[in-house]
N, C-alpha and C positions, 0 to 999 in steps of 0.2 A: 281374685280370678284374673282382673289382668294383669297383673305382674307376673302372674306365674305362665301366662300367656308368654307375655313379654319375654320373662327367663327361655321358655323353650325356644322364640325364635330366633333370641339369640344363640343358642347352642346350636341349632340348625345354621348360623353361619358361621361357626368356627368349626366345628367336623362334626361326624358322625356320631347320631342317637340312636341308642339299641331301641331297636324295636322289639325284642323279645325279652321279657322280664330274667330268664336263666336260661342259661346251658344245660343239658341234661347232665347226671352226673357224672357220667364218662370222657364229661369234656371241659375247658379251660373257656372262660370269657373275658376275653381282649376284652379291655378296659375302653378306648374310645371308639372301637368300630363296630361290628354287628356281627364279626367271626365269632367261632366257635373250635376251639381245637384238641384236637386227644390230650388226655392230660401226659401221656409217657412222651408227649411231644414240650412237655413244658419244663423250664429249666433243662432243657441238654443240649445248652450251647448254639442251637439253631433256631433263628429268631422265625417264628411262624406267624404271630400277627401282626397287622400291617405298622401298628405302631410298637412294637417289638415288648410289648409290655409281660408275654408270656417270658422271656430272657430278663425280668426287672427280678431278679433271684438274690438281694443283699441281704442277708440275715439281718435280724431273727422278722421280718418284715413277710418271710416266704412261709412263715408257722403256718399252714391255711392247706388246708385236706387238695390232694394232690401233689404236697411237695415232701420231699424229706430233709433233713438237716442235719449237718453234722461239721464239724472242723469250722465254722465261720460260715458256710458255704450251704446253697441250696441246690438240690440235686430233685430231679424227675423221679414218682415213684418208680420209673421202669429200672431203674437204677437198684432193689432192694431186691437183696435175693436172687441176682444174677448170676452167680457165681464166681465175682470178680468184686474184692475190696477195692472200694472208691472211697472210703473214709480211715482216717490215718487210725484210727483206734476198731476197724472194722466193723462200726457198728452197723453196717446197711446190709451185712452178713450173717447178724448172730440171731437165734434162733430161729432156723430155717427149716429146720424141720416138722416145726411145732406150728408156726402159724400160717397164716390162708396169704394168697400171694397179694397183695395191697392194690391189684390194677384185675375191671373184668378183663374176664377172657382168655386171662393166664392160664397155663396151667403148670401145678405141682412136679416135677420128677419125681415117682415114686421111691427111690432109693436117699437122693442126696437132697431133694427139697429145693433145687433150684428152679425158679421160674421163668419159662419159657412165655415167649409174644405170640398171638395167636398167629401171626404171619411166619413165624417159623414151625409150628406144630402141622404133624402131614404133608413135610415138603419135600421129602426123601430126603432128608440129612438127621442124624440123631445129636440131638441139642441135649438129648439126656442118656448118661452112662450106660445108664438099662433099656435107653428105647422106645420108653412110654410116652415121647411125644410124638410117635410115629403110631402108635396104636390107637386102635377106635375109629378110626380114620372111614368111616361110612358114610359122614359128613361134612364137609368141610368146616373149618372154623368161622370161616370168615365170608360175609356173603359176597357174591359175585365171582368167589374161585369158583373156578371148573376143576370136576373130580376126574382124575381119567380112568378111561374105560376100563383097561387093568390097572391090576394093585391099587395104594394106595395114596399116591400122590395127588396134592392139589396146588394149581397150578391157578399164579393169581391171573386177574383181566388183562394187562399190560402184557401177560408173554401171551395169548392166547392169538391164534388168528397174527403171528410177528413174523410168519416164515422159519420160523424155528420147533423142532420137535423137541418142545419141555415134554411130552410124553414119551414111554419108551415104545408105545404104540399105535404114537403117532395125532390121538387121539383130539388132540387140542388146535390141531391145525384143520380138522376135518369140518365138514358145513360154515366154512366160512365164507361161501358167493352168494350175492344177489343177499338179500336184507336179513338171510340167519341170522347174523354177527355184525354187529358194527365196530368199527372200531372203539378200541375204550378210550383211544385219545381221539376228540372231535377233530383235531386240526389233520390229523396222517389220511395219509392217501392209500383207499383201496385197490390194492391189484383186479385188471375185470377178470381174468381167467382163475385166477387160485383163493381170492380174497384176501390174500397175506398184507398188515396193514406197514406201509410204508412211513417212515416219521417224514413231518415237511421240507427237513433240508436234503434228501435225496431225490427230492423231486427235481427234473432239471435240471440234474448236475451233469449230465452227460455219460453216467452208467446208465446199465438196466439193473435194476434193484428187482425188480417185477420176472417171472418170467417170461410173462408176454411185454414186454418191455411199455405198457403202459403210463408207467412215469415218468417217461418219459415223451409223450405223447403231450400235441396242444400248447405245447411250451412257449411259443410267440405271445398267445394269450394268458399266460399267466405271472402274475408278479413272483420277481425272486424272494425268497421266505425271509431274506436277511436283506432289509433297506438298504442297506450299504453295500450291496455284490453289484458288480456290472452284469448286465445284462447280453448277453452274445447272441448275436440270430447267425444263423448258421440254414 
């Protein structure tokens, strides 16, 4: 008992103990920290956790549900059945028409069997020949898009409430003042008259990014968002 006492506090002084026995299955479990991350985020060259152990992809080391393999090399399943060979003998391509897409949430192209990410299905772009990731679309794929009011577009939280119409009806920028909508990025700055969310480095820059020029308001009392900007009182 105490040793193993002992064992744990020493690992509490060299880094991070999961606290959580597993990830769910749709996610990846960084080896020494306590993240968690999509597995189509794993092996695709962009290192996501902190100790970058999701990009540790040397064959055949990567064999292990969520990766695929092929030429020497480990590859994300988001990688199979995209409809782009990534393996010199295309094996991340062949039979696509037959089996289920290897990642939730995907879905099938009815015609060609390539598999589409749930962030591009309902986004008014056709990612499938026939179209069928644009169809069904009554609810979003993904939670926390907004559906707009017409057709069938969904429009993720980041364009929502950005000043920009992602709807053709405008929809996404509507009930954004006073506590409807917050911003989806904590750090942006709400406009007071339209709610449109500003990101932190147009704060203070000396446009009005806002239409009531709010972000630009206050600005003696607040820190410049980049450490290293000089600071100008005017």
């Amino acid at each position: 008992m105490a040793t193993g006492l002992l064992l744990f506090v020493c690992l509490l002084s060299i880094g991070h103990v999961r606290t959580d026995e597993v990830c769910p299955s749709s996610a990846f479990a960084c080896k020494t920290t306590d993240d968690c991350i999509g597995l189509a985020k794993r092996c695709d060259g962009s290192p996501e956790c902190p100790d970058f152990s999701d990009e540790d992809c040397t064959a055949p080391g990567c064999l292990s549900p969520g990766v695929f393999s092929c030429d020497g090399r480990c590859h994300s399943l988001a990688v199979v059945c995209d409809g782009m060979s990534h393996c010199v003998d295309g094996s991340d391509e062949e039979d696509c028409l037959t089996k289920e897409c290897p990642l939730p949430n995907y879905l099938k192209c009815e015609t060609a069997g390539i598999c589409v990410r749930p962030e591009w299905q309902c986004d008014g772009w056709n990612y499938c020949d026939d179209g069928s990731d644009e169809e069904n679309c009554t609810v979003c794929p993904l939670p926390n898009y907004f559906k707009c009011e017409s057709g069938s577009k969904c429009v993720p939280p980041w364009e929502q409430c950005n000043g920009w119409d992602n709807c053709l009806d405008r929809s996404d920028e509507e009930n954004c003042t006073g506590t409807n909508k917050e911003c989806y990025n904590a750090d942006y700055f709400k406009c007071e008259s339209s709610g449109a969310c500003v990101p932190p480095e147009w704060q203070c820059d000396g446009l009005y990014d806002c239409d009531d020029g709010s972000d630009e308001d206050n600005c003696t009392s607040k820190e410049c968002y980049n450490a290293d900007y000089f600071k100008r009182f005017r």
